[in-house]
DRENVO-176027 format. One record per residue (C-alpha): residue number from 0; x, y, z. Coordinates in nm, 4 decimals. Each point is the difference from the previous one (the first is absolute). Example, Ala and Ser with C-alpha at 12.3 -4.5 7.8 and 13.67 -1.06 7.14 Angstrom:
BEGIN
seq/c1/c2/c3
0/1.2300/-0.4500/0.7800
1/0.1370/0.3440/-0.0660
This chain:
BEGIN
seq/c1/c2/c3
0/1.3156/-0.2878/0.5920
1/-0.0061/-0.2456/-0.3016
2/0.3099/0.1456/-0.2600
3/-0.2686/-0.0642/-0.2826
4/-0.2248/0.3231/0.0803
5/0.3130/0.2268/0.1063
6/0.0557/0.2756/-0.2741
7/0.3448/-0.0613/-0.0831
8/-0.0834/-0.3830/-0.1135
9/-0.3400/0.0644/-0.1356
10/0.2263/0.2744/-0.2249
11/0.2438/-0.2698/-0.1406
12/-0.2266/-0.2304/-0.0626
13/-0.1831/0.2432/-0.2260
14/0.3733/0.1103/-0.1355
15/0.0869/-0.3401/-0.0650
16/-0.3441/-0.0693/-0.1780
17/-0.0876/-0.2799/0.2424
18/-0.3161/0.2159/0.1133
19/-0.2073/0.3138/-0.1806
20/-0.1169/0.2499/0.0910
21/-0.3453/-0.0390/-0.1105
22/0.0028/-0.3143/0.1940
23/0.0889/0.1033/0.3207
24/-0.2342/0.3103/-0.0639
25/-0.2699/-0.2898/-0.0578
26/0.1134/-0.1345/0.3502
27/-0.0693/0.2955/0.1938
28/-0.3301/0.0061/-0.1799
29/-0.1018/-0.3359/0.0999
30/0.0975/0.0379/0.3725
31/-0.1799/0.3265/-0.0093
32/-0.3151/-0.1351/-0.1749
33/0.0209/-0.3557/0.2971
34/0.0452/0.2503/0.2929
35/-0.1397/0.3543/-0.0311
36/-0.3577/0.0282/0.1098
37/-0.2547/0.2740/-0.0958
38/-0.0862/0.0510/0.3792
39/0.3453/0.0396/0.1038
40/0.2339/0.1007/-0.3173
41/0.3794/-0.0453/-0.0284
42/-0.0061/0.2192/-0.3156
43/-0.2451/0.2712/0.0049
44/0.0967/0.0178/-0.3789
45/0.1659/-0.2248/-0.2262
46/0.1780/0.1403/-0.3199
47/-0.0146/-0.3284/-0.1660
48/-0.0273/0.1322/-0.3487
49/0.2981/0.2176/-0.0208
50/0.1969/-0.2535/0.2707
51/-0.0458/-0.2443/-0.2554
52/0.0739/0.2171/-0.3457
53/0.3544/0.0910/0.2375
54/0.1030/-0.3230/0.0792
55/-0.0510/-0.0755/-0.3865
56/0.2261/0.2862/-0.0614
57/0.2611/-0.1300/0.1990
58/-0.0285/-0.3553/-0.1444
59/0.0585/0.1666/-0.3348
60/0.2687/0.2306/0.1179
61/0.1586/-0.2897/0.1450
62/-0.0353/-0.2285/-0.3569
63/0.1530/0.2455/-0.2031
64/0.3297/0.0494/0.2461
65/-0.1210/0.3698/0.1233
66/0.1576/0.0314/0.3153
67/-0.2992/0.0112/0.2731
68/0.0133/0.1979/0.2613
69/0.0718/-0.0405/0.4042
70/-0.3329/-0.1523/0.1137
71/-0.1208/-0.1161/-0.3725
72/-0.3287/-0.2751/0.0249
73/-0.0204/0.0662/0.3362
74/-0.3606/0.0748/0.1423
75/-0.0166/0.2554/0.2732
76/-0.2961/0.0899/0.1540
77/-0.0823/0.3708/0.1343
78/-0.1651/0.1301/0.2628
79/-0.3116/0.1647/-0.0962
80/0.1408/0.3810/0.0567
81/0.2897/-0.0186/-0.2834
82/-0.1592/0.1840/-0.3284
83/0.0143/-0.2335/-0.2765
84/-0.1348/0.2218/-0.3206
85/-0.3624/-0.0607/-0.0800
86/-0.0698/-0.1700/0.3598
87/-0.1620/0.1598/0.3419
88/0.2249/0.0734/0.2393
89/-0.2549/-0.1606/0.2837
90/0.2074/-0.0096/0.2588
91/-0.2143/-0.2685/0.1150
92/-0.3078/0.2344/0.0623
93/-0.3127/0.0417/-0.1650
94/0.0120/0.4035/-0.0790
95/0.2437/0.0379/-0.2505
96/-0.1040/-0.0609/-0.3617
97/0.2050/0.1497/-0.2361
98/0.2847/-0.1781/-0.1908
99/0.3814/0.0712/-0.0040
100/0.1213/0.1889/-0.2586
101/0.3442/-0.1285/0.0161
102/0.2116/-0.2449/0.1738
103/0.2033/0.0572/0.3327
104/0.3329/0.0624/0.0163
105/0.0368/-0.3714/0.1369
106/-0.2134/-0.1497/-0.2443
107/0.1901/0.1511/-0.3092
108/0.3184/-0.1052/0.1497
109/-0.1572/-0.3720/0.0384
110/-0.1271/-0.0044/-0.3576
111/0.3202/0.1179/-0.1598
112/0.1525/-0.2637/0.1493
113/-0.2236/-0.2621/-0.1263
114/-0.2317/-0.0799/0.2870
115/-0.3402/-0.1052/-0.0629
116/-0.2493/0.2095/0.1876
117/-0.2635/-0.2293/0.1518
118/-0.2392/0.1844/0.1677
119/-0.1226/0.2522/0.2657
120/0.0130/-0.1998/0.3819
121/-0.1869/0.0628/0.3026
122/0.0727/0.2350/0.2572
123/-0.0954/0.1403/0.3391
124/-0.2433/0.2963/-0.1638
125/0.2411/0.2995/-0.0718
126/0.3003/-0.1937/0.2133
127/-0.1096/0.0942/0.2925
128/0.0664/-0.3268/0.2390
129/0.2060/-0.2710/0.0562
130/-0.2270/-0.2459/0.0261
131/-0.1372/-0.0374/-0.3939
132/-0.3642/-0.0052/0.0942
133/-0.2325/0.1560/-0.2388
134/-0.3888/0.0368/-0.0384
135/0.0037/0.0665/-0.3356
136/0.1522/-0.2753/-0.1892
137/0.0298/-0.2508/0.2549
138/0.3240/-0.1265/0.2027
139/0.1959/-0.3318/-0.1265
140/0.0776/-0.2250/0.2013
141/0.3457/-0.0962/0.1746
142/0.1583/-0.2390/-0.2495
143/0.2028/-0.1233/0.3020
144/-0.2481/0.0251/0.2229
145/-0.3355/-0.0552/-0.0872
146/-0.2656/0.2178/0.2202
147/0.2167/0.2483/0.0634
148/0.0941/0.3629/-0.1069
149/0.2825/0.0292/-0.3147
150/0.1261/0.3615/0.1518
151/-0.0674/0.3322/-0.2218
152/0.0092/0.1822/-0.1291
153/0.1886/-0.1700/-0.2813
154/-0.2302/-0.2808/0.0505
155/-0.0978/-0.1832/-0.3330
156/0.4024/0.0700/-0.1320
157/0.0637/-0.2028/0.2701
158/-0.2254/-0.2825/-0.0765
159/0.0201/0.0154/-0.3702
160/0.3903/-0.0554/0.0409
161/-0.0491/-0.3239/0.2790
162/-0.2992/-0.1481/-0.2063
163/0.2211/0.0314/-0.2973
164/-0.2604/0.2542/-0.1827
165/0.3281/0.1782/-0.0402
166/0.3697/-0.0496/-0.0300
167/0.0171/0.2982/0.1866
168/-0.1623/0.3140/0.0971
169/0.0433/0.4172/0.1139
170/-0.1782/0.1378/0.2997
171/0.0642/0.3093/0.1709
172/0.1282/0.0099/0.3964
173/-0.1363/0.3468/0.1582
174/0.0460/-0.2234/0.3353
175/0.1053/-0.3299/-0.0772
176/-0.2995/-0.0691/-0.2768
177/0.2623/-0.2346/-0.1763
178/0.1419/-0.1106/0.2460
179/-0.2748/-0.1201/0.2533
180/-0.1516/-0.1802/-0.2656
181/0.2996/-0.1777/-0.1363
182/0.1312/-0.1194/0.3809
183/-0.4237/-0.1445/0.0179
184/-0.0347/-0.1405/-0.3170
185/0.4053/-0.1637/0.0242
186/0.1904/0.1680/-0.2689
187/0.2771/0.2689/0.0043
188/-0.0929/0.3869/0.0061
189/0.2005/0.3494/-0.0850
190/-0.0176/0.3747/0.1205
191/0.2776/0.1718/-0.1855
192/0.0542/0.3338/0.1211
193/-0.2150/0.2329/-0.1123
194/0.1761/0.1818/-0.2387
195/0.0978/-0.3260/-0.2257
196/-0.3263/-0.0480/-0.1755
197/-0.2001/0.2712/-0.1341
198/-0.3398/0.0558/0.1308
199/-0.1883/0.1879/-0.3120
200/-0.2628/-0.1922/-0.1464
201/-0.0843/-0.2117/0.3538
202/-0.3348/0.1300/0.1783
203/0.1952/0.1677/0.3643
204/-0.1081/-0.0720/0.2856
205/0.3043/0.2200/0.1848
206/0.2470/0.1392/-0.2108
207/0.2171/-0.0119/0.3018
208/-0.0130/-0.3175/0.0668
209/-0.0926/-0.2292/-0.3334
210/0.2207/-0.1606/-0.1123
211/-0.0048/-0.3093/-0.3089
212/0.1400/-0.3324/0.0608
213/-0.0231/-0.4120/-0.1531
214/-0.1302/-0.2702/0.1175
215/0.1349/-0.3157/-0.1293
216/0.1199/-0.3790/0.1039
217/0.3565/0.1088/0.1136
218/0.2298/0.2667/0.0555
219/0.1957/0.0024/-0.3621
220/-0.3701/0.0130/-0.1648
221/-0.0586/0.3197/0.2264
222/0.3478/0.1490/-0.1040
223/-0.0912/-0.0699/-0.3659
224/-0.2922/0.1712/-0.0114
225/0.1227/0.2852/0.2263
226/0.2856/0.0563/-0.2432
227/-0.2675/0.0657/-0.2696
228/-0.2155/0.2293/0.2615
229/0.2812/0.1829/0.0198
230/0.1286/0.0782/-0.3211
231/0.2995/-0.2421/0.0525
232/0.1787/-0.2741/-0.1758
233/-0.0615/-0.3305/0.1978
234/0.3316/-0.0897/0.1429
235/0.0722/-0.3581/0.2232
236/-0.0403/0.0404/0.3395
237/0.3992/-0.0689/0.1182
238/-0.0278/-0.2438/0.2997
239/0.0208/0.0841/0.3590
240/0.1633/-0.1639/0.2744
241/-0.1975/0.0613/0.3316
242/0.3367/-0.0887/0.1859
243/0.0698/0.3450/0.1785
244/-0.3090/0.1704/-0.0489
245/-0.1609/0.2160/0.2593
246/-0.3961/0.0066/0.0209
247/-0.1705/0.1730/0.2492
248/-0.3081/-0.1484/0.1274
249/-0.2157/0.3036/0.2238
250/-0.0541/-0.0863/0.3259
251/-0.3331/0.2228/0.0059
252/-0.2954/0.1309/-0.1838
253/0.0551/-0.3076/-0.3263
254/0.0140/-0.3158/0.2675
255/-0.2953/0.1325/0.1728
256/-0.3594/-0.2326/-0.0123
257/0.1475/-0.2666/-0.1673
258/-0.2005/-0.3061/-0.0430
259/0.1536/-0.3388/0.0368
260/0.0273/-0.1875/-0.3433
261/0.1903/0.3357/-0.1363
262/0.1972/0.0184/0.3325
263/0.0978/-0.3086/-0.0520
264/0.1246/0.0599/-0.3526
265/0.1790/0.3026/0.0685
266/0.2199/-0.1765/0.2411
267/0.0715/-0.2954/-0.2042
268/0.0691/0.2862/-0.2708
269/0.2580/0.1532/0.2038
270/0.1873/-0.3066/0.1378
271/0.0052/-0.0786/-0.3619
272/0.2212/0.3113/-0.0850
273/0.1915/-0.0385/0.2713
274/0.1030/-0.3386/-0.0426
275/0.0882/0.0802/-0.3655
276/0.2667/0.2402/0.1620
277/-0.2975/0.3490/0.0308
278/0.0809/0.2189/0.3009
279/-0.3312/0.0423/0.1302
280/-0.0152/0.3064/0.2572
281/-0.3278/0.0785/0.2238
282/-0.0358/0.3519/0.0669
283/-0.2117/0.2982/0.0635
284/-0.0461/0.2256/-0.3176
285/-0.1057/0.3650/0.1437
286/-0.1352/0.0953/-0.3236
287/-0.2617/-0.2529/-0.0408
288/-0.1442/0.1478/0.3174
289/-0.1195/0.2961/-0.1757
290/-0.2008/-0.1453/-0.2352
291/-0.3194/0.0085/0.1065
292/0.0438/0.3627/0.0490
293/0.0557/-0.0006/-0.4221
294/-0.3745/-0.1426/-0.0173
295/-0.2102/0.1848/0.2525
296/-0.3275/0.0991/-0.1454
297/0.0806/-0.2598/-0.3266
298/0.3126/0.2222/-0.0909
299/0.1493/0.0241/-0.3256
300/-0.2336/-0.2934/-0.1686
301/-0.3569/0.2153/0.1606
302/0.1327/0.3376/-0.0884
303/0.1024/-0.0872/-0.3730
304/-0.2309/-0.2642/-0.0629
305/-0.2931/0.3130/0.1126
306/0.1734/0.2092/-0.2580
307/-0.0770/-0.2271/-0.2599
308/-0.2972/-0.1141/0.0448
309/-0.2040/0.3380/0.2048
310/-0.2114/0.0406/-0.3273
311/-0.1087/-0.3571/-0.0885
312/-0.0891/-0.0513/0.3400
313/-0.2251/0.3052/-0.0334
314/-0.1510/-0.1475/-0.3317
315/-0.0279/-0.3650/0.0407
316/0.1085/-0.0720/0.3708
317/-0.2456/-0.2453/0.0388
318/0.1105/-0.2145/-0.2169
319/0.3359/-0.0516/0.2249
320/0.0772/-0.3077/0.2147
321/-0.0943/0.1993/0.3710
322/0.2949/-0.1581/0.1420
323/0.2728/0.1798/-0.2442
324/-0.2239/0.2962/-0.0579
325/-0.0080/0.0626/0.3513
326/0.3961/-0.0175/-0.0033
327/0.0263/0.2620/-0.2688
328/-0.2357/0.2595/0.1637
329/0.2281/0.0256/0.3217
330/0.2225/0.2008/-0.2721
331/-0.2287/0.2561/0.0515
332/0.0754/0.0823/0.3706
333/0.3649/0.0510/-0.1165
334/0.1269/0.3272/-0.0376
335/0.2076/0.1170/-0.2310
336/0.2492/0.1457/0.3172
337/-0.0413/-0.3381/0.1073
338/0.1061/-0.1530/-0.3039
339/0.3076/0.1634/-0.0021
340/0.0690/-0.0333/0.3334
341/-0.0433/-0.3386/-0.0783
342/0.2923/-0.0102/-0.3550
343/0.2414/0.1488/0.2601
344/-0.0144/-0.2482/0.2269
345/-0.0024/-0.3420/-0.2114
346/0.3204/0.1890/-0.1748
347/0.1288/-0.0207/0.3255
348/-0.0965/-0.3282/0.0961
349/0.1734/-0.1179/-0.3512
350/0.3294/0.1393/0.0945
351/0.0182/-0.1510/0.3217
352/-0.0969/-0.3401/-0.1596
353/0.2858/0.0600/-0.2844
354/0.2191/0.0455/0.3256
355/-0.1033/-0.2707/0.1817
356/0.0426/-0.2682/-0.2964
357/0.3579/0.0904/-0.1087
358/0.1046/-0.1792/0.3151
359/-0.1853/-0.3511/-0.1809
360/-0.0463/-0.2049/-0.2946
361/-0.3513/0.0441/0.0451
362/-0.2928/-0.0215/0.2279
363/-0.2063/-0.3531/0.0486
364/-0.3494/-0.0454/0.1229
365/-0.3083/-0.1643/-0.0394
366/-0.1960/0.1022/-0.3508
367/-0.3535/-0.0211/0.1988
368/-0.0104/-0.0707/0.3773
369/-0.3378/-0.2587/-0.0426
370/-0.0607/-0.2795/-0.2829
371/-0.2633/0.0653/-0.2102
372/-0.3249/0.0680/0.1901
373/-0.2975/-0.1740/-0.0919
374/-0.2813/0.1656/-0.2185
375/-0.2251/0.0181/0.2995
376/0.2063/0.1725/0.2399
377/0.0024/0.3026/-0.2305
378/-0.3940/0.0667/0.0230
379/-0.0190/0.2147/0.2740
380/0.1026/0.4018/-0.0859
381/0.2597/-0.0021/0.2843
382/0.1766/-0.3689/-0.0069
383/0.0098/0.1457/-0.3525
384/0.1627/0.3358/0.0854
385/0.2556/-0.2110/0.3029
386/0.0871/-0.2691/-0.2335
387/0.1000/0.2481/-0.3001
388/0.2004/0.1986/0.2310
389/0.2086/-0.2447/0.1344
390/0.0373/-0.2117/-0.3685
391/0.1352/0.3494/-0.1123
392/0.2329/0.1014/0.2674
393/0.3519/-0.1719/-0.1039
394/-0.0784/0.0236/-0.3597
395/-0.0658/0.3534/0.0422
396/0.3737/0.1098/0.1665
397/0.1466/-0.0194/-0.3384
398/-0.2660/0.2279/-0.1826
399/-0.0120/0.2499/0.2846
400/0.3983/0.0081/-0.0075
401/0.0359/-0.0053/-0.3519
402/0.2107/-0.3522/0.0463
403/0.0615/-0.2673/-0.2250
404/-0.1806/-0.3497/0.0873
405/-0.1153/-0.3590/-0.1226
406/-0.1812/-0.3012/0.1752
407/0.1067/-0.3712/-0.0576
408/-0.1689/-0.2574/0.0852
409/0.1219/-0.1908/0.3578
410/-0.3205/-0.2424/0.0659
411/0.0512/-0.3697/0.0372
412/-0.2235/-0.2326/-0.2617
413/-0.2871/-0.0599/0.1728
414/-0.0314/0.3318/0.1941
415/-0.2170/0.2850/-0.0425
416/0.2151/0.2555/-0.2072
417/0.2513/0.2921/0.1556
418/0.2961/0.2141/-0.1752
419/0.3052/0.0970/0.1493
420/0.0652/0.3923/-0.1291
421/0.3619/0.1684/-0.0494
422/-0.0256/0.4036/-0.0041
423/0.3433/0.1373/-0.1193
424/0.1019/0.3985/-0.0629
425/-0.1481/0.2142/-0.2453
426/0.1579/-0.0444/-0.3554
427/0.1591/-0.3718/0.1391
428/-0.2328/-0.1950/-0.2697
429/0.2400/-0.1954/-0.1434
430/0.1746/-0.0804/0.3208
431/-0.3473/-0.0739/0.1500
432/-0.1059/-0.2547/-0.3029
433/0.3175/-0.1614/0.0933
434/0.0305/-0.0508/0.3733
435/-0.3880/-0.1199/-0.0505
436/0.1111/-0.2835/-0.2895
437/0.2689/-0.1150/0.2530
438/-0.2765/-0.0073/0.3053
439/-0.2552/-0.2138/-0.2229
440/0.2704/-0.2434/-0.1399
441/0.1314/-0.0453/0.3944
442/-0.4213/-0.0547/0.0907
């Protein structure tokens, strides 16, 4: 990744008065207005007006000597279900009309901290896929890999942060919607643990499993904008030897239906580690097993996503992309026995993970089992339905388990794109952000 468009130099040269803000607002602009296309949009809305009256602001704030704050000039692009006042909280669907009368949670945080809010992104229609398609607005195209799929839902973050429409962006990861698209498009992706960033303000799709994450050029920019998710004070990320580290690499359920290219990655991945002094241990991880079991019938994601949306369905159904409203109405067949049934179990399921890891550093596996697949392959209903399912499945271990997880890149230049994912314990953020820095500097 070229040091000019990570966050920590773009934010010295702006501190150091060799770049504005207004300028590199202007920059995003210009890519935006060269690659965006009306038939298939990056930004479903751009906030250019008040983007550029905030990176004035911090040009000013920055001429007299006010001290700016962590992420000051930088644009950061949202996906299109964070309320931003006085803008409609889409969620990249066509039914929803009326504007936000206040910011998110996340979106305060950003703004008090200087960000410049760029605009609303595409997204799978109410989050609901991995794959990014959507009817309504269009789907970008794989910056890396033209003809083929970004990955959702986070789609257009994705693509607004590798086309440089954005320094970087926020998506949400129900099931690896920041992820997915970050290993596609080439860039780095987090899931914090679930209780690190607050959800109020962000359209749900399941409160039990959203969760709000970057995605940005490298690890540090991730941590940096994390630290202001979370309420935090940006702190260096101390460096990690991987001499002596243990990482467990499941023998089933993650390695399963692998294709070759990201095969091939994974491997060179690991001998990578090892060679830079990683333990790398293969083994069977019980707990994994009983996943599937966790989404019978849609789970969690049907059930609360039904809860949600059981009225507008009723009044403007129609107006739904079939494929996600179909997903939604399988909520209905779950009971509310059943749904309980259902808490007690993935409790269980998390404790036995927690368990499992203490024994590891953390946990190693593909990010997505395929590369990208090709727009085409995605036109009939059920290569739809297989190839979500499986683009999901790793991704989705660390939502389901309440884990912490990011996705680096691991591709070769020249090859179609793949990410190598770290899940680590509940509450291990920090310790996560690090191992992952010290696995992309040894890739």
């Amino acid at each position: 990744m070229n040091s000019e468009n990570q966050l920590a130099q773009l934010l010295a040269d702006m501190t150091e008065n060799q770049k504005r803000a207004t300028e590199l607002l202007e920059r995003c602009l210009a890519n935006a207005d060269a690659y965006d296309d009306a038939k298939a949009q990056v930004y479903t809305k751009r906030f250019d007006k008040a983007a550029r009256a905030e990176a004035d602001a911090v040009d000013r704030l920055r001429h007299a000597g006010v001290p700016a704050g962590q992420l000051a000039g930088l644009p950061i692009a949202l996906k299109a279900l964070f309320d931003v006042a006085g803008e409609v909280t889409h969620a990249g669907s066509r039914g929803w009309q009326a504007p936000a009368q206040s910011d998110a949670v996340i979106v305060s945080r950003l703004r008090r901290e200087g960000a410049v809010i760029a605009g609303h992104t595409n997204m799978t229609e109410f989050a609901y896929s991995g794959l990014g398609l959507n009817p309504h607005y269009g789907t970008p195209d794989n910056p890396l890999a033209p003809g083929r799929i970004p990955g959702g839902s986070s789609c257009g973050a994705a693509v607004a942060v590798a086309r440089g429409m954005a320094a970087a962006a926020i998506g949400t990861d129900t099931g690896g919607s920041v992820r997915i698209p970050a290993a596609l498009c080439g860039l780095v992706g987090f899931k914090p643990s679930q209780y690190r960033v607050p959800l109020k303000g962000t359209f749900p799709l399941s409160a039990s499993l959203d969760s709000i994450g970057p995605i940005a050029p490298t690890v540090d920019c991730c941590a940096r904008i994390d630290a202001v998710l979370s309420g935090l004070r940006y702190q260096t990320l101390r460096p990690f030897s991987l001499k002596g580290l243990r990482f467990v690499v499941p023998t089933d359920y993650m390695l399963d239906d692998l294709d070759d290219t990201v095969a091939t990655a994974f491997s060179r991945s690991l001998k990578i580690l090892a060679d830079a002094g990683a333990t790398i241990i293969e083994a069977p991880a019980p707990v994994l097993a009983a996943i599937p079991e966790l989404m019978e019938g849609g789970g969690f994601t049907a059930a609360e996503s039904y809860f949600v949306h059981r009225q507008s369905l009723a009044d403007h159904g129609d107006q739904y992309d079939p494929r996600v409203r179909g997903r939604i109405e399988r909520g209905a067949a779950i009971t509310a026995a059943d749904y309980l049934e259902l808490c007690r179990r993935r409790q269980q399921r998390k404790q036995e993970a927690d368990a499992w890891l203490r024994d590891y550093d953390g946990l190693l596996a593909p990010t997505v089992p395929v590369v990208p697949p090709r727009f085409e392959e995605l036109v009939a209903d059920e290569d739809y339905a297989r190839l979500n399912l499986l683009i999901l499945r790793n991704p989705t271990v660390a939502n389901m388990l309440d884990l912490c997880s990011a996705t680096v890149p691991n591709h070769e230049p020249g090859d179609l794109p793949s990410g190598l994912m770290l899940i680590g314990r509940n509450g291990a953020d920090t310790t996560l952000l690090r191992l992952a820095q010290a696995i992309e500097s040894a890739l």
